[in-house]
N, CA, C and O atoms as a GROMACS GRO file, in nm:
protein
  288
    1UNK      N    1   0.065  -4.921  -0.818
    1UNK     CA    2   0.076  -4.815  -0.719
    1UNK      C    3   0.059  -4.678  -0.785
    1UNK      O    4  -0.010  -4.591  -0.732
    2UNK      N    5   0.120  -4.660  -0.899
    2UNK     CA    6   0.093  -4.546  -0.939
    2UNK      C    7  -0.042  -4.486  -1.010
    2UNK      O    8  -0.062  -4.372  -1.050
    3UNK      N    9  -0.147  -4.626  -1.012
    3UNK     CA   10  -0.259  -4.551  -1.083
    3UNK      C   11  -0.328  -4.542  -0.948
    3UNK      O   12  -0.428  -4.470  -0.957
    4UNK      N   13  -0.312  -4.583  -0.841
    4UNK     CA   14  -0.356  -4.547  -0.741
    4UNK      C   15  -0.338  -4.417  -0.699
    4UNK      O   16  -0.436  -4.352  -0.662
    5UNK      N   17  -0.244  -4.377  -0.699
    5UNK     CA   18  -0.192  -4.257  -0.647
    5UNK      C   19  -0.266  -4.107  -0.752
    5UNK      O   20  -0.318  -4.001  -0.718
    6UNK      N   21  -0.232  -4.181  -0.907
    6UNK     CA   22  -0.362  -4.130  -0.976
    6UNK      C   23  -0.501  -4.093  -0.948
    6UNK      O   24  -0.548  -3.979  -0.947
    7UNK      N   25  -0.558  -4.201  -0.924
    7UNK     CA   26  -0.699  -4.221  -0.890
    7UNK      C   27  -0.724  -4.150  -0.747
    7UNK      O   28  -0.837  -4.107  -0.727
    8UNK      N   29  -0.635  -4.137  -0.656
    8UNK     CA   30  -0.678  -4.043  -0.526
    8UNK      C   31  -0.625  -3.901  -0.589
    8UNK      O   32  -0.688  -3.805  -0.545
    9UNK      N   33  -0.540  -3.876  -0.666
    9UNK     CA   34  -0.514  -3.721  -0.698
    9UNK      C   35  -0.605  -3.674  -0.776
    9UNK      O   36  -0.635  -3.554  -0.770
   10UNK      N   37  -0.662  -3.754  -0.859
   10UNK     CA   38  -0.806  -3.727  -0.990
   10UNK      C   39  -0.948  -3.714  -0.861
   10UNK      O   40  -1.026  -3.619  -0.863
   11UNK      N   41  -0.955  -3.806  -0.777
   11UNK     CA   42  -1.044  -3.808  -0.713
   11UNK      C   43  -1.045  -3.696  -0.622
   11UNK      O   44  -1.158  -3.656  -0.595
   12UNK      N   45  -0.959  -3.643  -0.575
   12UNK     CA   46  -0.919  -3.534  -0.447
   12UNK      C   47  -0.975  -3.415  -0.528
   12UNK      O   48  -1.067  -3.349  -0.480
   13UNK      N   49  -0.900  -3.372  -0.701
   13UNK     CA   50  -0.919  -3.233  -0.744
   13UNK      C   51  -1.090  -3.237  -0.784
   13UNK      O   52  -1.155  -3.133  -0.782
   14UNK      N   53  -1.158  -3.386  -0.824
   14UNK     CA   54  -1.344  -3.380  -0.836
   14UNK      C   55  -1.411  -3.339  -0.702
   14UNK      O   56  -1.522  -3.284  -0.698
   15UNK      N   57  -1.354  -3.361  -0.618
   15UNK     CA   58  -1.403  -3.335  -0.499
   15UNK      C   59  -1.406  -3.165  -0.481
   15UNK      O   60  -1.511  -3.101  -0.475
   16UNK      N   61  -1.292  -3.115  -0.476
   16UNK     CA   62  -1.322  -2.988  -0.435
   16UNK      C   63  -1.346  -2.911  -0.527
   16UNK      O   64  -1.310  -2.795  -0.509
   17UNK      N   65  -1.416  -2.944  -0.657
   17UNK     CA   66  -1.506  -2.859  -0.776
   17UNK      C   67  -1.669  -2.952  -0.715
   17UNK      O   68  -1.708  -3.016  -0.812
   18UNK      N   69  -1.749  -2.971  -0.615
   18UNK     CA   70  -1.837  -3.008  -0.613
   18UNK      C   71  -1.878  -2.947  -0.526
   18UNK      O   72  -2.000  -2.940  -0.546
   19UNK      N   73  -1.852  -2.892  -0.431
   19UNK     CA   74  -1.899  -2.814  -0.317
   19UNK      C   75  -1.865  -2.840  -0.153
   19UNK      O   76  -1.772  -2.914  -0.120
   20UNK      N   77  -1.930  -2.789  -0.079
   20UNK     CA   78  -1.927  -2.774   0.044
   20UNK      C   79  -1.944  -2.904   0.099
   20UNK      O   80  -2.010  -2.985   0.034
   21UNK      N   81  -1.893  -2.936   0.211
   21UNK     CA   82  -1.979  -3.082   0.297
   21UNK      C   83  -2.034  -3.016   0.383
   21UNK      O   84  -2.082  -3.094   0.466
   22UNK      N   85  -2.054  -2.912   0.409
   22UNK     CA   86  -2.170  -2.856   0.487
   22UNK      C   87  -2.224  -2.724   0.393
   22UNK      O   88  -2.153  -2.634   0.348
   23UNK      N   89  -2.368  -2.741   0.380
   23UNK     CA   90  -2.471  -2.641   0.309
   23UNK      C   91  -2.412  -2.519   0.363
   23UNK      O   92  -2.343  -2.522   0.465
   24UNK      N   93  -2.431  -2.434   0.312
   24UNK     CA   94  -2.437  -2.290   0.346
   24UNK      C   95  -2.566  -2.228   0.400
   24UNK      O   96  -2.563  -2.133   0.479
   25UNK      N   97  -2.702  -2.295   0.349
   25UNK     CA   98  -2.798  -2.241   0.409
   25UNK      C   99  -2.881  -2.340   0.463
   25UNK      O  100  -2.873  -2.451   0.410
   26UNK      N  101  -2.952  -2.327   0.548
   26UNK     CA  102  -3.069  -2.411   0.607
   26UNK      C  103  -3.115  -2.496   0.512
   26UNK      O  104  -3.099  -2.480   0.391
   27UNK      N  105  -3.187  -2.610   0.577
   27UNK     CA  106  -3.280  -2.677   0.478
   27UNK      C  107  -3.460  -2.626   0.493
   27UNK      O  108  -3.546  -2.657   0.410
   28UNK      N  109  -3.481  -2.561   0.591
   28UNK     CA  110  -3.620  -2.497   0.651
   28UNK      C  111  -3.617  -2.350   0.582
   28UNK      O  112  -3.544  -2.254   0.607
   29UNK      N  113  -3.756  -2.371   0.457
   29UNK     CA  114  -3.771  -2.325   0.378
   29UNK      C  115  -3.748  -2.119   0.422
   29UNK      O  116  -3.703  -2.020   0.364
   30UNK      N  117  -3.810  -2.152   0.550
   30UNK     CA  118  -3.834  -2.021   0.578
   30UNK      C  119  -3.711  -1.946   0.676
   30UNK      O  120  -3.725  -1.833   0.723
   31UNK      N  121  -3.625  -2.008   0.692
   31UNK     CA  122  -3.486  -1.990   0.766
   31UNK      C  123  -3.373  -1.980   0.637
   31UNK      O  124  -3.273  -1.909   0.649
   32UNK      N  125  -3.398  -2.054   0.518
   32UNK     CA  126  -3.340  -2.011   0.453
   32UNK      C  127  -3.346  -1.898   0.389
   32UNK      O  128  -3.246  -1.828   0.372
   33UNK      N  129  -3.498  -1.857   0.332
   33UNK     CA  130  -3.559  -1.725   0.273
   33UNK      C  131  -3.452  -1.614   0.360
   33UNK      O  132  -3.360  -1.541   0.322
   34UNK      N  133  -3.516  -1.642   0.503
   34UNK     CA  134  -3.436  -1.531   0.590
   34UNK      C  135  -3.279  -1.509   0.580
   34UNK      O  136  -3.241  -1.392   0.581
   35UNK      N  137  -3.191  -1.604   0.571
   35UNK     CA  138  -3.082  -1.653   0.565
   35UNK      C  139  -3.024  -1.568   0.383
   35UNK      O  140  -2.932  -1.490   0.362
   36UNK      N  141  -3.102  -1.615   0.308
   36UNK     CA  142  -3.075  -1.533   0.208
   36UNK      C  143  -3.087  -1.372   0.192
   36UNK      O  144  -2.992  -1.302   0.156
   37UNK      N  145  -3.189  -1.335   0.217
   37UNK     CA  146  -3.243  -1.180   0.249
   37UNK      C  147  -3.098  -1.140   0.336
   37UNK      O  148  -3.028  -1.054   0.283
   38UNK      N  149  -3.056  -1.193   0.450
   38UNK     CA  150  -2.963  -1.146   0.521
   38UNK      C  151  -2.797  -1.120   0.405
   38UNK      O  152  -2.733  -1.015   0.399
   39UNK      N  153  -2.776  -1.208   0.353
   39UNK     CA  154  -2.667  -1.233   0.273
   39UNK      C  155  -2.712  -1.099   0.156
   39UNK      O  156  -2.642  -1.000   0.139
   40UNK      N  157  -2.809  -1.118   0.103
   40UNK     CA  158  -2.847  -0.970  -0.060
   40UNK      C  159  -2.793  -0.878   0.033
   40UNK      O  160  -2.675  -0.844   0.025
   41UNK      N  161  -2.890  -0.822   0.144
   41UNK     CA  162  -2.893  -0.698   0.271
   41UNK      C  163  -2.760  -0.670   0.266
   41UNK      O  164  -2.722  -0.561   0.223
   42UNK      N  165  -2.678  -0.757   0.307
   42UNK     CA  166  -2.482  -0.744   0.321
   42UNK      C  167  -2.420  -0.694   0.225
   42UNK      O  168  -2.342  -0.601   0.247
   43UNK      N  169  -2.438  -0.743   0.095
   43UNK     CA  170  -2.403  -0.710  -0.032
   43UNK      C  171  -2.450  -0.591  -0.100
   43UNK      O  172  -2.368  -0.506  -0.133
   44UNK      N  173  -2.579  -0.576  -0.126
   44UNK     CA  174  -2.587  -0.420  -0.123
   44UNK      C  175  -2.574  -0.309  -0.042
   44UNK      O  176  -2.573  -0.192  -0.079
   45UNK      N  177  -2.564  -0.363   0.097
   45UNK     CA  178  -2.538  -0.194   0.174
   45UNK      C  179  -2.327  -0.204   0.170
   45UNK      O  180  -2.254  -0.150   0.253
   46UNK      N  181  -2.285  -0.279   0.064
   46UNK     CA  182  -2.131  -0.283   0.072
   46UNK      C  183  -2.108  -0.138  -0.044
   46UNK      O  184  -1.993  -0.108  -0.076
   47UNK      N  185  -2.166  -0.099  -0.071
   47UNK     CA  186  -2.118   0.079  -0.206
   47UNK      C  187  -2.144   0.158  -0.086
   47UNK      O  188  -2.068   0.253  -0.070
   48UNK      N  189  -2.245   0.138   0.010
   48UNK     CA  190  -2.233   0.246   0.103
   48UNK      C  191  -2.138   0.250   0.195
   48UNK      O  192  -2.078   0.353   0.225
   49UNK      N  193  -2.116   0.128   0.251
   49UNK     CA  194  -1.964   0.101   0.309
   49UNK      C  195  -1.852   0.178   0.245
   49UNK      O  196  -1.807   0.270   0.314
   50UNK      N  197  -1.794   0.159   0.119
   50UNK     CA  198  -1.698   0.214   0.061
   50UNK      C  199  -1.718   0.348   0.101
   50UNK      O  200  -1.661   0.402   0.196
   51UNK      N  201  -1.816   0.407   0.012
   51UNK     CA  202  -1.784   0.545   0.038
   51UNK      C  203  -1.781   0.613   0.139
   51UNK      O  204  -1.727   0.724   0.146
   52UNK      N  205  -1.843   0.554   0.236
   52UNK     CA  206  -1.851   0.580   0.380
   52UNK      C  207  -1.704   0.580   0.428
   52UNK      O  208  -1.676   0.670   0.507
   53UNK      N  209  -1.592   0.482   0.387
   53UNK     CA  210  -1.452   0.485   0.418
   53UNK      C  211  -1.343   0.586   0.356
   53UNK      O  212  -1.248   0.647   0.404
   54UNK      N  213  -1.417   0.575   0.188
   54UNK     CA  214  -1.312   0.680   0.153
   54UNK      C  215  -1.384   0.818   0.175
   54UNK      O  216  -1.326   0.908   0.115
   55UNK      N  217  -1.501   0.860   0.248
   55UNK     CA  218  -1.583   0.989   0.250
   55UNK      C  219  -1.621   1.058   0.158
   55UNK      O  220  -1.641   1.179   0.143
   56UNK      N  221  -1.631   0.957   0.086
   56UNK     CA  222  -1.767   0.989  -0.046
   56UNK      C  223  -1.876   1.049   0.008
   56UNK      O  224  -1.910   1.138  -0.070
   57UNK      N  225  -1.941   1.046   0.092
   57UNK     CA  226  -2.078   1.069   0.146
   57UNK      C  227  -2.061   1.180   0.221
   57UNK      O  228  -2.153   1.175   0.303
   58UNK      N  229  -1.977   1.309   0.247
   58UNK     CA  230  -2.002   1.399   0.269
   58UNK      C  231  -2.034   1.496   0.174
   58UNK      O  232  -2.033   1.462   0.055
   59UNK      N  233  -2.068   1.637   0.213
   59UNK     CA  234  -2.102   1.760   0.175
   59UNK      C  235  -2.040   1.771   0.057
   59UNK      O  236  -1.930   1.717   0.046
   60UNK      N  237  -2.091   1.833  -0.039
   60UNK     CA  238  -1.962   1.866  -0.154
   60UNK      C  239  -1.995   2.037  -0.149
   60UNK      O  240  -2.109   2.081  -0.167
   61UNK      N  241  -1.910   2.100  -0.130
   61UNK     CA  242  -1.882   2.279  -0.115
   61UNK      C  243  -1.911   2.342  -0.192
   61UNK      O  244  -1.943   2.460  -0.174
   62UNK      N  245  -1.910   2.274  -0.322
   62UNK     CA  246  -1.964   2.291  -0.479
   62UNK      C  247  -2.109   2.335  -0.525
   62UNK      O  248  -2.152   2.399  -0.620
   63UNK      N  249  -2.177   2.263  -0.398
   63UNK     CA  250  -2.331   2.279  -0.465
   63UNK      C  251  -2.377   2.375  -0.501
   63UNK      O  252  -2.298   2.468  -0.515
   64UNK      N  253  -2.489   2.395  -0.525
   64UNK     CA  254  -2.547   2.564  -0.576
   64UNK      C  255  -2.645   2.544  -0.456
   64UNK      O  256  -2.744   2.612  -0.485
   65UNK      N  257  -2.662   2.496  -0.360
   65UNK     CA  258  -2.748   2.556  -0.221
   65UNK      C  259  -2.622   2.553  -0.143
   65UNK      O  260  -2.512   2.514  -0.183
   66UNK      N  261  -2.657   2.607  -0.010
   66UNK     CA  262  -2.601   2.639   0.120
   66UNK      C  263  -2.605   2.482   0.183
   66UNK      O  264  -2.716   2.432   0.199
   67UNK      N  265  -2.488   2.406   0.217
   67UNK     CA  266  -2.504   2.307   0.265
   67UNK      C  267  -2.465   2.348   0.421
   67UNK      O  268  -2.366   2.418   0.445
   68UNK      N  269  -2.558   2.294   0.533
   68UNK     CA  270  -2.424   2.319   0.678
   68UNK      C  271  -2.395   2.222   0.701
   68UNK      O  272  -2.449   2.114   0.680
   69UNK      N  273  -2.290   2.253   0.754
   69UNK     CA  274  -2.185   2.106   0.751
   69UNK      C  275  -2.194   2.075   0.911
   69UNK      O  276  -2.187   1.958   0.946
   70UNK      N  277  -2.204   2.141   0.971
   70UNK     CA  278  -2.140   2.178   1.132
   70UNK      C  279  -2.300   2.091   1.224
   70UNK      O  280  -2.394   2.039   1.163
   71UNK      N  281  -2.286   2.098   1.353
   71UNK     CA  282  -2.412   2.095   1.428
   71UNK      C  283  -2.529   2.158   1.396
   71UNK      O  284  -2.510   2.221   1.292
   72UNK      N  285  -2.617   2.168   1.427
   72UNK     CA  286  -2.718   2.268   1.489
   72UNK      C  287  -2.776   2.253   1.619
   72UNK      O  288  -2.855   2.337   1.662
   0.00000   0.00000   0.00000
């Protein structure tokens, strides 16, 4: 009994170092291409995210031109 209990606890932790039981991406070459492109796209527009939250991406008052900040 106990190498059983072994053999499903050895077997349980190989299992979840092997992956998914469902793919993450398509098997249709060209749904996946897309599928990937979508996932990079996410990941790099995430630095503009940030600063966009902490307001990195405004005006800095500092510059040596005239920035307007306001409407026009």
């Amino acid at each position: 009994m106990r190498k059983l209990l072994l053999a499903v606890a050895l077997g349980m932790m190989v299992s979840t170092t092997v992956g998914c039981i469902l793919p993450a991406y398509s098997g249709d070459p060209a749904r996946r291409t897309q599928q990937l492109i979508f996932t990079s796209e996410n990941l790099r527009l995430l630095l503009d995210d940030w600063e966009r939250i902490w307001f990195l991406d405004q005006p800095n008052h500092m510059t040596p031109y005239r920035t307007h900040g306001g409407l026009i």
